[in-house]
PDB file of N, CA, C and O in Angstrom:
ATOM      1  N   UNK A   1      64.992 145.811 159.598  1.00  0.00           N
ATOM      2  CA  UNK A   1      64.542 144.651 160.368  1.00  0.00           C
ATOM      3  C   UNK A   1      65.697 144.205 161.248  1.00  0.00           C
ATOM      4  O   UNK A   1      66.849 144.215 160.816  1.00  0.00           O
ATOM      5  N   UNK A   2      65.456 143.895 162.227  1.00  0.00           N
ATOM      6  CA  UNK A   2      66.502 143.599 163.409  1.00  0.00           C
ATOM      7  C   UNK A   2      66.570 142.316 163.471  1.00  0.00           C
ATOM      8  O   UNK A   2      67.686 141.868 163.734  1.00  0.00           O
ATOM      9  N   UNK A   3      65.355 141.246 163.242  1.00  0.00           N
ATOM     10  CA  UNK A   3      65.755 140.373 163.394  1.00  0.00           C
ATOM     11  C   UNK A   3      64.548 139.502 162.032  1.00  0.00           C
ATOM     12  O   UNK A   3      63.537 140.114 161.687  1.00  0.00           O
ATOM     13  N   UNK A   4      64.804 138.382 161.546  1.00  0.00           N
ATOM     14  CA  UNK A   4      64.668 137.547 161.134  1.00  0.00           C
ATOM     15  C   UNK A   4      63.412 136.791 161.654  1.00  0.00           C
ATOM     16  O   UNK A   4      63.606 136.161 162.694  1.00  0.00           O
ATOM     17  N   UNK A   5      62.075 136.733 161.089  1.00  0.00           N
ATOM     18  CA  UNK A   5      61.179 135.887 161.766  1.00  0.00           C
ATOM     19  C   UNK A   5      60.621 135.311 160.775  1.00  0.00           C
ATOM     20  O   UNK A   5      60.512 135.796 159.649  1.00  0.00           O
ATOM     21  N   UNK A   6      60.101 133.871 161.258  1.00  0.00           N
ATOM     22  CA  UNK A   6      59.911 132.739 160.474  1.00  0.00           C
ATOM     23  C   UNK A   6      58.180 132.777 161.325  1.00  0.00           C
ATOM     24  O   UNK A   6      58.014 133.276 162.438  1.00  0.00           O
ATOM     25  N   UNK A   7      57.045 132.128 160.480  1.00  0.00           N
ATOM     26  CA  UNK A   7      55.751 132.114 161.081  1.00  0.00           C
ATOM     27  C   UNK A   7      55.231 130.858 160.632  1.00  0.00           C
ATOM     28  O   UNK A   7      54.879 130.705 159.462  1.00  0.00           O
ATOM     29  N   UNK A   8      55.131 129.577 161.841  1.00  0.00           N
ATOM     30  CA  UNK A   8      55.020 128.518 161.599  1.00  0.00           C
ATOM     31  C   UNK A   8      54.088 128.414 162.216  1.00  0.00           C
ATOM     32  O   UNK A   8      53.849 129.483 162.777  1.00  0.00           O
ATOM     33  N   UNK A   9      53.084 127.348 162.531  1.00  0.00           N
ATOM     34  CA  UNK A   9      51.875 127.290 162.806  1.00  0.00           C
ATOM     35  C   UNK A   9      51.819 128.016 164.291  1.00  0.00           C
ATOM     36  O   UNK A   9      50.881 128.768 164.551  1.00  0.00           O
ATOM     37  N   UNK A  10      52.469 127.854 164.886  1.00  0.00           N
ATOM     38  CA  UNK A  10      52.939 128.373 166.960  1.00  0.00           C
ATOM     39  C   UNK A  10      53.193 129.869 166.256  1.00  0.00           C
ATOM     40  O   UNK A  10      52.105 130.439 166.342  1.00  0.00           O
ATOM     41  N   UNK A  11      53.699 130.337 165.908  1.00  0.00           N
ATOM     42  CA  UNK A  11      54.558 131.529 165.354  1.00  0.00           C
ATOM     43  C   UNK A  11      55.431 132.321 166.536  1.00  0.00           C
ATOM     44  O   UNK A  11      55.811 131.858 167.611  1.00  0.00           O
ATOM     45  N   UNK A  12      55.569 133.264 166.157  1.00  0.00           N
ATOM     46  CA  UNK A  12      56.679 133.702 167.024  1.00  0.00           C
ATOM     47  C   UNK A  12      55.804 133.973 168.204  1.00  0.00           C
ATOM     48  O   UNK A  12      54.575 133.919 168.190  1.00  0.00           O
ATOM     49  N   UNK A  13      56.811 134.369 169.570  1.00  0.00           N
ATOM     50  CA  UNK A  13      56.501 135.276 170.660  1.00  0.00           C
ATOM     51  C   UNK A  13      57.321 136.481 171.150  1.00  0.00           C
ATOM     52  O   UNK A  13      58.548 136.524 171.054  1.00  0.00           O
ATOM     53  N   UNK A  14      56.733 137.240 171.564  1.00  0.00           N
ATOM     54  CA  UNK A  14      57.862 137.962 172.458  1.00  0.00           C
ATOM     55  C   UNK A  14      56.744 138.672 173.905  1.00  0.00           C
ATOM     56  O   UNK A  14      55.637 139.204 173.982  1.00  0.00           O
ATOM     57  N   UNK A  15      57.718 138.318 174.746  1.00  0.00           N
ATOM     58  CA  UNK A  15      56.958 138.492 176.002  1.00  0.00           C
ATOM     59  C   UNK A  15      57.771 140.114 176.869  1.00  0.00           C
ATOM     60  O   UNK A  15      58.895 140.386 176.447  1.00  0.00           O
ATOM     61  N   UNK A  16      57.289 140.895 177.787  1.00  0.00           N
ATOM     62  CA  UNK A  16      57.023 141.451 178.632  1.00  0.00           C
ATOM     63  C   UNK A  16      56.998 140.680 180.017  1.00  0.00           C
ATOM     64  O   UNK A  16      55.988 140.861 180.696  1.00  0.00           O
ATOM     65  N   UNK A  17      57.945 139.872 180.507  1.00  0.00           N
ATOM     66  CA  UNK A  17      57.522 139.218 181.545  1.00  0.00           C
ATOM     67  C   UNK A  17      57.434 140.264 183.064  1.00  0.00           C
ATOM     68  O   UNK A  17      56.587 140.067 183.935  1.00  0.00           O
ATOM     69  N   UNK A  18      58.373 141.251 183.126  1.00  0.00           N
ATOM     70  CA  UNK A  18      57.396 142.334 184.301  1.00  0.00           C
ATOM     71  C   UNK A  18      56.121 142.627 184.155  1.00  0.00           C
ATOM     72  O   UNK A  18      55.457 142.808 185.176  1.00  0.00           O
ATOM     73  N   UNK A  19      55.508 142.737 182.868  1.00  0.00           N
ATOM     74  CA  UNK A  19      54.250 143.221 182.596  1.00  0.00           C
ATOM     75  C   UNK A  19      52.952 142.233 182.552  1.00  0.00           C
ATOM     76  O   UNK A  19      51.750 142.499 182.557  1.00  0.00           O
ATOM     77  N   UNK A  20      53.595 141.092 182.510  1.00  0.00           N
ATOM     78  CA  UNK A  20      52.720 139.342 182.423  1.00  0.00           C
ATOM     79  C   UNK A  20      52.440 139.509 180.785  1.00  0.00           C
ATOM     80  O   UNK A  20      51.417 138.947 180.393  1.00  0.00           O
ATOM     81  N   UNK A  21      53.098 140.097 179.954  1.00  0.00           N
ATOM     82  CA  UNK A  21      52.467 140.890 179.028  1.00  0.00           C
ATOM     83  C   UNK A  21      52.883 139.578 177.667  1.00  0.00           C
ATOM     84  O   UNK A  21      53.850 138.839 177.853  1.00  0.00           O
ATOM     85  N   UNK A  22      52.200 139.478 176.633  1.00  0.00           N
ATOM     86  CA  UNK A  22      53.097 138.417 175.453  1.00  0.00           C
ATOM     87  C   UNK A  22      51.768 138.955 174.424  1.00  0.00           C
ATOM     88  O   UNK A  22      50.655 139.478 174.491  1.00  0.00           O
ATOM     89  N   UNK A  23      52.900 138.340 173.313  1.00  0.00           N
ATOM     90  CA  UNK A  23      52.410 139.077 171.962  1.00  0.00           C
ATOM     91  C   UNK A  23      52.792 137.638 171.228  1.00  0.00           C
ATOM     92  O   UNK A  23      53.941 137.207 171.320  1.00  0.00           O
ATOM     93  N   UNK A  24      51.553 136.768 170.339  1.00  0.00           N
ATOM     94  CA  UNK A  24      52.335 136.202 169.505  1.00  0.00           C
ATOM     95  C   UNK A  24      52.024 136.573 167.557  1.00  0.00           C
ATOM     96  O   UNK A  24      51.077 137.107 166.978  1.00  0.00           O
ATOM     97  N   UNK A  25      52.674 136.278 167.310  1.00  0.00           N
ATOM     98  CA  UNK A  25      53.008 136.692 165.586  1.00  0.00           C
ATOM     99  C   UNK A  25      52.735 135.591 164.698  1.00  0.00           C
ATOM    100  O   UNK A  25      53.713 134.890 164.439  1.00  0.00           O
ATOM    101  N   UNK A  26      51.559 135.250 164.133  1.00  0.00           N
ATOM    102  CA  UNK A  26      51.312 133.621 163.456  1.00  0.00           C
ATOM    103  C   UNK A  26      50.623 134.456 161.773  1.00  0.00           C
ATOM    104  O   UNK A  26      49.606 135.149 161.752  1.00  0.00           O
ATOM    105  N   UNK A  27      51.179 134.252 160.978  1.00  0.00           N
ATOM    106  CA  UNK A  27      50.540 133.873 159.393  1.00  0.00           C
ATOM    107  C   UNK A  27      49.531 133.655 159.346  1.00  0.00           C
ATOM    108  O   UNK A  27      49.125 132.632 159.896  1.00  0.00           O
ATOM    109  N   UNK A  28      48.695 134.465 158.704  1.00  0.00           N
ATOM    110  CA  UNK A  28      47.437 134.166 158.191  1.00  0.00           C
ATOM    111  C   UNK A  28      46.875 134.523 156.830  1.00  0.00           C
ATOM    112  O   UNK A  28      46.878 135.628 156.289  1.00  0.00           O
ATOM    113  N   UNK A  29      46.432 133.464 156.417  1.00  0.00           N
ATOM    114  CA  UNK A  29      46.435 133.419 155.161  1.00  0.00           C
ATOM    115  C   UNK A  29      44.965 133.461 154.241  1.00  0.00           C
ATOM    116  O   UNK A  29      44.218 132.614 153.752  1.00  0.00           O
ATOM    117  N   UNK A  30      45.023 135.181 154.322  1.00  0.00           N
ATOM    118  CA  UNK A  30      43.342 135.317 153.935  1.00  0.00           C
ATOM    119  C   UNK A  30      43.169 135.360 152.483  1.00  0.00           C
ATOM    120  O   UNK A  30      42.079 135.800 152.116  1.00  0.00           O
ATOM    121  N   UNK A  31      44.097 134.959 151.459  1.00  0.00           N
ATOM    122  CA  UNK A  31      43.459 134.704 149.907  1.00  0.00           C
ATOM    123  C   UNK A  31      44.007 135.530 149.206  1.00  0.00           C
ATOM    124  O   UNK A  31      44.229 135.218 148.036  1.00  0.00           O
ATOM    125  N   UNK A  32      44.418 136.904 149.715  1.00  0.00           N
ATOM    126  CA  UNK A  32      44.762 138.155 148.880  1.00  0.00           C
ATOM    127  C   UNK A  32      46.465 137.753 148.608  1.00  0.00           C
ATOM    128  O   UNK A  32      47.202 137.127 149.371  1.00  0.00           O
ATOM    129  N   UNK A  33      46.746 138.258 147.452  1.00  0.00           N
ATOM    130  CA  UNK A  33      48.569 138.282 147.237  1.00  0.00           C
ATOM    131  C   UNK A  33      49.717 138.833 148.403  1.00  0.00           C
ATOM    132  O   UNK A  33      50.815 138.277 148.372  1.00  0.00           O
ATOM    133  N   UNK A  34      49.540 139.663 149.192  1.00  0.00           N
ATOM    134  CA  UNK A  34      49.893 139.498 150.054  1.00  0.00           C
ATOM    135  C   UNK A  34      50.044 138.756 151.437  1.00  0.00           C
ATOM    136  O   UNK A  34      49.298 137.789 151.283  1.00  0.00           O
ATOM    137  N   UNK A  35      50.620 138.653 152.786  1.00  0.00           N
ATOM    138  CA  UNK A  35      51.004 138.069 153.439  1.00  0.00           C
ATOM    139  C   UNK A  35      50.477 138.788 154.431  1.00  0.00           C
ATOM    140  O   UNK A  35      51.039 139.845 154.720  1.00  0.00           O
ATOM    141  N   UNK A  36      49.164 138.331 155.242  1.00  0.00           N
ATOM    142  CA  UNK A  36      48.526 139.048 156.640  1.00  0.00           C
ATOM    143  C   UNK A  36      49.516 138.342 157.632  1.00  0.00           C
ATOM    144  O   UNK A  36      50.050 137.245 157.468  1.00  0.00           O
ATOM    145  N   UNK A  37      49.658 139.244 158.752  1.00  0.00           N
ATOM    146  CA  UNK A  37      50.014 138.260 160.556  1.00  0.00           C
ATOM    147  C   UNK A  37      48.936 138.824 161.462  1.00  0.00           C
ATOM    148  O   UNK A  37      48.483 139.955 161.638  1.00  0.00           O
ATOM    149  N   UNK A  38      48.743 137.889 161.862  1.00  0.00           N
ATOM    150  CA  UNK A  38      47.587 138.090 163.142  1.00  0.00           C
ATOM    151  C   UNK A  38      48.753 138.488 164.391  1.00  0.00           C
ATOM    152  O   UNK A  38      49.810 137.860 164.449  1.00  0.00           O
ATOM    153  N   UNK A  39      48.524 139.277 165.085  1.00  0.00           N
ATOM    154  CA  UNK A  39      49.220 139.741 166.191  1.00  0.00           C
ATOM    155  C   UNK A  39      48.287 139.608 167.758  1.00  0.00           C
ATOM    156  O   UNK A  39      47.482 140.443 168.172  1.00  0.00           O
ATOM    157  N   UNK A  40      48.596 138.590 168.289  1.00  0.00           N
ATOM    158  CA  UNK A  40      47.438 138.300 169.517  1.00  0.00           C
ATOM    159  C   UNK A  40      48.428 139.066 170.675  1.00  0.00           C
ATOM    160  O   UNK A  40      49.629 139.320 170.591  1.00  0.00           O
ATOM    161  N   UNK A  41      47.552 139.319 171.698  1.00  0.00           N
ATOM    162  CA  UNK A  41      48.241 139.362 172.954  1.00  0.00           C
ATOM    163  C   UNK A  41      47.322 138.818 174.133  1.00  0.00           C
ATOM    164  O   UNK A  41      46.118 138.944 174.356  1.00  0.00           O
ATOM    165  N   UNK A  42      48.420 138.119 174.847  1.00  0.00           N
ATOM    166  CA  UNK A  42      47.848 137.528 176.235  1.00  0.00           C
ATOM    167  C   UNK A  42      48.348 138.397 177.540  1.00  0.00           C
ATOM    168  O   UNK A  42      49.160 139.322 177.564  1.00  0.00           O
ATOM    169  N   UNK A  43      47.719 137.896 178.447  1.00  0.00           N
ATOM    170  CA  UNK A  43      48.195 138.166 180.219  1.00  0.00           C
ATOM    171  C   UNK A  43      48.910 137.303 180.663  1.00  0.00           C
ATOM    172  O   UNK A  43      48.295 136.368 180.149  1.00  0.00           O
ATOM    173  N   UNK A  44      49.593 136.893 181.120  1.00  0.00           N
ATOM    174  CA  UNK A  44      49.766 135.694 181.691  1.00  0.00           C
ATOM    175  C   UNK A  44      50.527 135.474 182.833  1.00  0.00           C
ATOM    176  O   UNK A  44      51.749 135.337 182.905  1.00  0.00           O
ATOM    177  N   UNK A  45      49.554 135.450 183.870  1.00  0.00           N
ATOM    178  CA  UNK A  45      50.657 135.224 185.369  1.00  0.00           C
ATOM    179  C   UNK A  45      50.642 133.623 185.608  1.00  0.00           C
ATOM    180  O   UNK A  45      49.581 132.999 185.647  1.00  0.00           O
ATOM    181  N   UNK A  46      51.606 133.158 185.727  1.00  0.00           N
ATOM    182  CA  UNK A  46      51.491 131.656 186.341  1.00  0.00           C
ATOM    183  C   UNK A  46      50.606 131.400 187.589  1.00  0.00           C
ATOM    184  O   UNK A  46      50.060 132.384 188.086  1.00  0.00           O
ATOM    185  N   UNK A  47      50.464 130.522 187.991  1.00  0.00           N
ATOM    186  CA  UNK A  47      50.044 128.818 186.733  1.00  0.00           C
ATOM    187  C   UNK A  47      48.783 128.984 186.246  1.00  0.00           C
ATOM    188  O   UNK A  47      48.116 128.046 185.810  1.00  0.00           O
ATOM    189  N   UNK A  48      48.428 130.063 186.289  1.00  0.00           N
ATOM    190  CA  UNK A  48      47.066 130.614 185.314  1.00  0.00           C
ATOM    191  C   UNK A  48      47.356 130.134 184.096  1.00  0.00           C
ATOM    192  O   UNK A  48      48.439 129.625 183.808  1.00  0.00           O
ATOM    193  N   UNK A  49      46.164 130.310 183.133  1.00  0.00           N
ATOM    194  CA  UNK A  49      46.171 129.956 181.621  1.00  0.00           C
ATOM    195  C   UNK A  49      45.984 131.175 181.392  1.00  0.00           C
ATOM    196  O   UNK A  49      45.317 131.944 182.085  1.00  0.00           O
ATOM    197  N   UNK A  50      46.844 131.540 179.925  1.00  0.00           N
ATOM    198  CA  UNK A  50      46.913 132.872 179.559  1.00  0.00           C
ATOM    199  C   UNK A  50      45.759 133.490 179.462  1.00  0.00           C
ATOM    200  O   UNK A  50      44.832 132.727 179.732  1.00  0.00           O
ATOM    201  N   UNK A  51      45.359 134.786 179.130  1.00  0.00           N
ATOM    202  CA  UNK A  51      44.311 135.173 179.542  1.00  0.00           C
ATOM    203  C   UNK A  51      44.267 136.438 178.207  1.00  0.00           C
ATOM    204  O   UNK A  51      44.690 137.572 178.432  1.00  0.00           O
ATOM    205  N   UNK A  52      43.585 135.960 176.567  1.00  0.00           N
ATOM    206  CA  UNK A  52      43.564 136.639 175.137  1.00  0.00           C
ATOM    207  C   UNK A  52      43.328 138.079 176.053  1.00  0.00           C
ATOM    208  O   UNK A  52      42.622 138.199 177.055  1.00  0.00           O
ATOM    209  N   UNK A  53      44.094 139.047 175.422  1.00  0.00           N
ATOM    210  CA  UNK A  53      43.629 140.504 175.580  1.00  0.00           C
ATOM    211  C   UNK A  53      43.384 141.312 174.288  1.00  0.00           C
ATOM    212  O   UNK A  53      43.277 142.539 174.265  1.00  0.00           O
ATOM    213  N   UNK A  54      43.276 140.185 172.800  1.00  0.00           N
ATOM    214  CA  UNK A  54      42.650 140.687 171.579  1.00  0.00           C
ATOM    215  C   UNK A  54      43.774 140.297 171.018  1.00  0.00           C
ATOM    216  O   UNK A  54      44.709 139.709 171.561  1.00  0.00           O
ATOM    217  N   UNK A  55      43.621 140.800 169.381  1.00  0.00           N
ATOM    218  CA  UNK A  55      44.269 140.519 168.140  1.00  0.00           C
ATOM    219  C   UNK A  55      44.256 141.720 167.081  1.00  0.00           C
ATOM    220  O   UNK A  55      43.738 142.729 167.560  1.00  0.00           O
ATOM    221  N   UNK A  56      44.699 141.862 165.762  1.00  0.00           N
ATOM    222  CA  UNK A  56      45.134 142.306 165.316  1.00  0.00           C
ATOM    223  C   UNK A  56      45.688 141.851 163.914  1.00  0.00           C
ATOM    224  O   UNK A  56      46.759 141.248 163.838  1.00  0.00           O
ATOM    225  N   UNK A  57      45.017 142.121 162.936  1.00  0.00           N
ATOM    226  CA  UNK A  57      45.459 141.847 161.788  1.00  0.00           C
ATOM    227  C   UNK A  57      46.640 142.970 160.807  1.00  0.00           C
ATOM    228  O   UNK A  57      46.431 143.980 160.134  1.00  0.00           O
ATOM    229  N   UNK A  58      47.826 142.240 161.122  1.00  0.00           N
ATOM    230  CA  UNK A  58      48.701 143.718 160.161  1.00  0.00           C
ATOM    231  C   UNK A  58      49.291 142.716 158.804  1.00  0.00           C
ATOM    232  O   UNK A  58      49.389 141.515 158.556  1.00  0.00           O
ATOM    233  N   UNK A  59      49.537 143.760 158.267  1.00  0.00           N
ATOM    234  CA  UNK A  59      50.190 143.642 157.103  1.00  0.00           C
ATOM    235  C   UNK A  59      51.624 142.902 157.631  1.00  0.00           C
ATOM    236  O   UNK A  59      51.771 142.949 158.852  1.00  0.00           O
ATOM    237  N   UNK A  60      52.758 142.185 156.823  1.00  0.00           N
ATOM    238  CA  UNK A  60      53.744 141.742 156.807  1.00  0.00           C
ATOM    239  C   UNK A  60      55.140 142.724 157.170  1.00  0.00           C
ATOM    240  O   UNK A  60      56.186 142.299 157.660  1.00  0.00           O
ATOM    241  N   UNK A  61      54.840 144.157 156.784  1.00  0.00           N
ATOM    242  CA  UNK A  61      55.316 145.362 156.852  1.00  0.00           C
ATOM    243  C   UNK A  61      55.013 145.633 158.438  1.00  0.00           C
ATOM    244  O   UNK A  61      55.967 145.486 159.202  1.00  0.00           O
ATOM    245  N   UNK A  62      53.751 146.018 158.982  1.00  0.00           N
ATOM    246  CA  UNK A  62      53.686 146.779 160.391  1.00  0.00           C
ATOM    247  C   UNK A  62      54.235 145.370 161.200  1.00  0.00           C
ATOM    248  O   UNK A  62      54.889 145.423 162.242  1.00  0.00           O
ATOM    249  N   UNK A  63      53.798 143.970 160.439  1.00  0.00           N
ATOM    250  CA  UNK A  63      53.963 143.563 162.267  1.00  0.00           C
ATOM    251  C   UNK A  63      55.087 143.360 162.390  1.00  0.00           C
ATOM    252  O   UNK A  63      55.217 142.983 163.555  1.00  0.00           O
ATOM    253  N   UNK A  64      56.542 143.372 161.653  1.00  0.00           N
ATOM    254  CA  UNK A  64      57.737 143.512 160.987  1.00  0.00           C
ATOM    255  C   UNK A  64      58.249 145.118 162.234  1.00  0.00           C
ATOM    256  O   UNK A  64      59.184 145.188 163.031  1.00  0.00           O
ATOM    257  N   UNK A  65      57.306 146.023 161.936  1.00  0.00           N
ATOM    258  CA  UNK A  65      57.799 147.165 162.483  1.00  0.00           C
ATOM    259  C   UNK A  65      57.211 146.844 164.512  1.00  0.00           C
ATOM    260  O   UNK A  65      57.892 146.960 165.530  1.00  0.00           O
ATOM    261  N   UNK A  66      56.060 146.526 164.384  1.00  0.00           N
ATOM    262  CA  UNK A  66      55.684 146.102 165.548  1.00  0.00           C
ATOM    263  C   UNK A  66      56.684 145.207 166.425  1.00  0.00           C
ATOM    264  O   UNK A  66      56.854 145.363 167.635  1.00  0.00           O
ATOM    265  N   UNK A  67      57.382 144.147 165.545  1.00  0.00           N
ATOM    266  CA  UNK A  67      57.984 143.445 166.395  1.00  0.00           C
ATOM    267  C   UNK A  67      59.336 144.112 166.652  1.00  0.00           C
ATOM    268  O   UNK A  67      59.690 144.063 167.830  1.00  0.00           O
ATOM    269  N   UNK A  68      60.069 144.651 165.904  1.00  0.00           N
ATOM    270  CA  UNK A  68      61.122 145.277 166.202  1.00  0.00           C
ATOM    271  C   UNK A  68      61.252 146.480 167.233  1.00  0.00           C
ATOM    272  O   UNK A  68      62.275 146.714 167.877  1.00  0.00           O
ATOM    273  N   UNK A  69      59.554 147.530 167.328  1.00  0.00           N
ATOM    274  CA  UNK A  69      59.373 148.503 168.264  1.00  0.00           C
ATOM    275  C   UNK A  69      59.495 147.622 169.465  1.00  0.00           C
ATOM    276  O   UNK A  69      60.485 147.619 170.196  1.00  0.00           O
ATOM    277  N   UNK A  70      58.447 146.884 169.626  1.00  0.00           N
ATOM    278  CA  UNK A  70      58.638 146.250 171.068  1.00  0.00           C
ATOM    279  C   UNK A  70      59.844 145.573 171.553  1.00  0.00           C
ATOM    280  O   UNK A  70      60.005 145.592 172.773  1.00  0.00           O
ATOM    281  N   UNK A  71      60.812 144.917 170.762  1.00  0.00           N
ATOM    282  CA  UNK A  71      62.447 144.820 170.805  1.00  0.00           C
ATOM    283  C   UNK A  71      62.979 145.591 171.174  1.00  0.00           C
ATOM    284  O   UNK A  71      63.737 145.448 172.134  1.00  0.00           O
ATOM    285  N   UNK A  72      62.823 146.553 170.651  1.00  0.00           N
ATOM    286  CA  UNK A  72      64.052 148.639 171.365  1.00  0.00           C
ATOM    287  C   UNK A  72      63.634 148.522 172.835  1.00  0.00           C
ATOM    288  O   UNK A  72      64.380 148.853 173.756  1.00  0.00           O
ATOM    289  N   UNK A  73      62.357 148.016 173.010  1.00  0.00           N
ATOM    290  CA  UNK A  73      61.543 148.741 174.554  1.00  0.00           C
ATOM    291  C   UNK A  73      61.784 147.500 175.157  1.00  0.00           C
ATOM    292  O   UNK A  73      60.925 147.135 175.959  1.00  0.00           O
ATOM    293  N   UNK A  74      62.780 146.733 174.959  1.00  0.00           N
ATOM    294  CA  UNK A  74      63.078 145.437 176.242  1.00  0.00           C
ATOM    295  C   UNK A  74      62.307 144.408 176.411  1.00  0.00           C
ATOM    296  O   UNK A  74      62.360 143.781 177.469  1.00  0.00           O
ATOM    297  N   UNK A  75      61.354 144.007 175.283  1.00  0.00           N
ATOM    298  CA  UNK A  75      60.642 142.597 175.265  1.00  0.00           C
ATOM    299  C   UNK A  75      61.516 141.823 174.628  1.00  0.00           C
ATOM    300  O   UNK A  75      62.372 142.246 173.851  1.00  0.00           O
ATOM    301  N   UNK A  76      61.309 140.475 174.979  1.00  0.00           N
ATOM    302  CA  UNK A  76      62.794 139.646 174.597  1.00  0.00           C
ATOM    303  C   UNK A  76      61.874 138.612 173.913  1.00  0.00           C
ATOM    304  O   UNK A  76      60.696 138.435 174.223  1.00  0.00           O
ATOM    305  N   UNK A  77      62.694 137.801 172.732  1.00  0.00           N
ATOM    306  CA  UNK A  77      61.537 136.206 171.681  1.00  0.00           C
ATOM    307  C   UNK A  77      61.409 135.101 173.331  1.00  0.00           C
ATOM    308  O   UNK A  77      62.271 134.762 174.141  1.00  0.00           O
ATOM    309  N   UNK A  78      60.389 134.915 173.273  1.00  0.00           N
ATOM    310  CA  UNK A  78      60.755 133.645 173.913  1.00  0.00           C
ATOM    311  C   UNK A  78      59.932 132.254 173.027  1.00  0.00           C
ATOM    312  O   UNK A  78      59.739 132.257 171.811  1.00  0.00           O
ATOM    313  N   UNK A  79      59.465 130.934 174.137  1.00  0.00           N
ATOM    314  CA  UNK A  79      58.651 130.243 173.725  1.00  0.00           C
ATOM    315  C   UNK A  79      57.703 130.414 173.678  1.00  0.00           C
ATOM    316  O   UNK A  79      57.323 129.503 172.941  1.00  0.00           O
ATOM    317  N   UNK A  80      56.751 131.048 173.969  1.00  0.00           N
ATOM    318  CA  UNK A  80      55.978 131.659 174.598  1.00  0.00           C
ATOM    319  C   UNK A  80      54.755 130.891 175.289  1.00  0.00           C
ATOM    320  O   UNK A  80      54.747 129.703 174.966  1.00  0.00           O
ATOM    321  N   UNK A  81      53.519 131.331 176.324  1.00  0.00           N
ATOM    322  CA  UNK A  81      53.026 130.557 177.541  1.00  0.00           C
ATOM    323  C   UNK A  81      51.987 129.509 176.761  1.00  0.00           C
ATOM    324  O   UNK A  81      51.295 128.812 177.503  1.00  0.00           O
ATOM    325  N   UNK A  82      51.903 129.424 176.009  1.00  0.00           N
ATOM    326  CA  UNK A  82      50.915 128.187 174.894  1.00  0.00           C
ATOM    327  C   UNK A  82      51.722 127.256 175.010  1.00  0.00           C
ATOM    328  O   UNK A  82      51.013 126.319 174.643  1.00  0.00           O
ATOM    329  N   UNK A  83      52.615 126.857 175.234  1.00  0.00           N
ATOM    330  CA  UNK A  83      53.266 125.391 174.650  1.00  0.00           C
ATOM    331  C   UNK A  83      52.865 123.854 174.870  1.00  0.00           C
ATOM    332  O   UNK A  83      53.512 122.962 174.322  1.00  0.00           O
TER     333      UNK A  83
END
């Protein structure tokens, strides 16, 4: 793990801003002993409102690996365009 992520109600982001591209990472908590993350991604060109391009339910493990792949390939955490 490269970096350290915490999943608070906003949860993380990491954006693609050449690509308009963002991914956010939020906890979800479907009942089972383990720990789901929903993995959304938006579009988002300004001053548009982001624009869902789907979701994704992973395990605590892939989106762990998910977020760190897209890290190597030059997406950076930000705030991300919800705020």
């Amino acid at each position: 793990m490269t970096e350290e992520l915490s999943y608070k109600s906003v949860g993380a982001w990491l954006a693609n801003e050449s690509k308009q591209l963002y991914y956010q990472f939020t906890a979800h908590q479907d009942g089972s002993n383990g720990e789901s993350i929903i993995m959304r991604s938006f579009h988002w060109r300004p001053p548009d409102d982001p624009i869902p391009q789907g979701s994704q339910l992973l395990t605590r493990q892939e989106a762990l690996e998910k977020w760190n792949a897209l890290k190597s390939m030059g997406w950076r955490r930000c705030a991300g365009p919800l705020q």
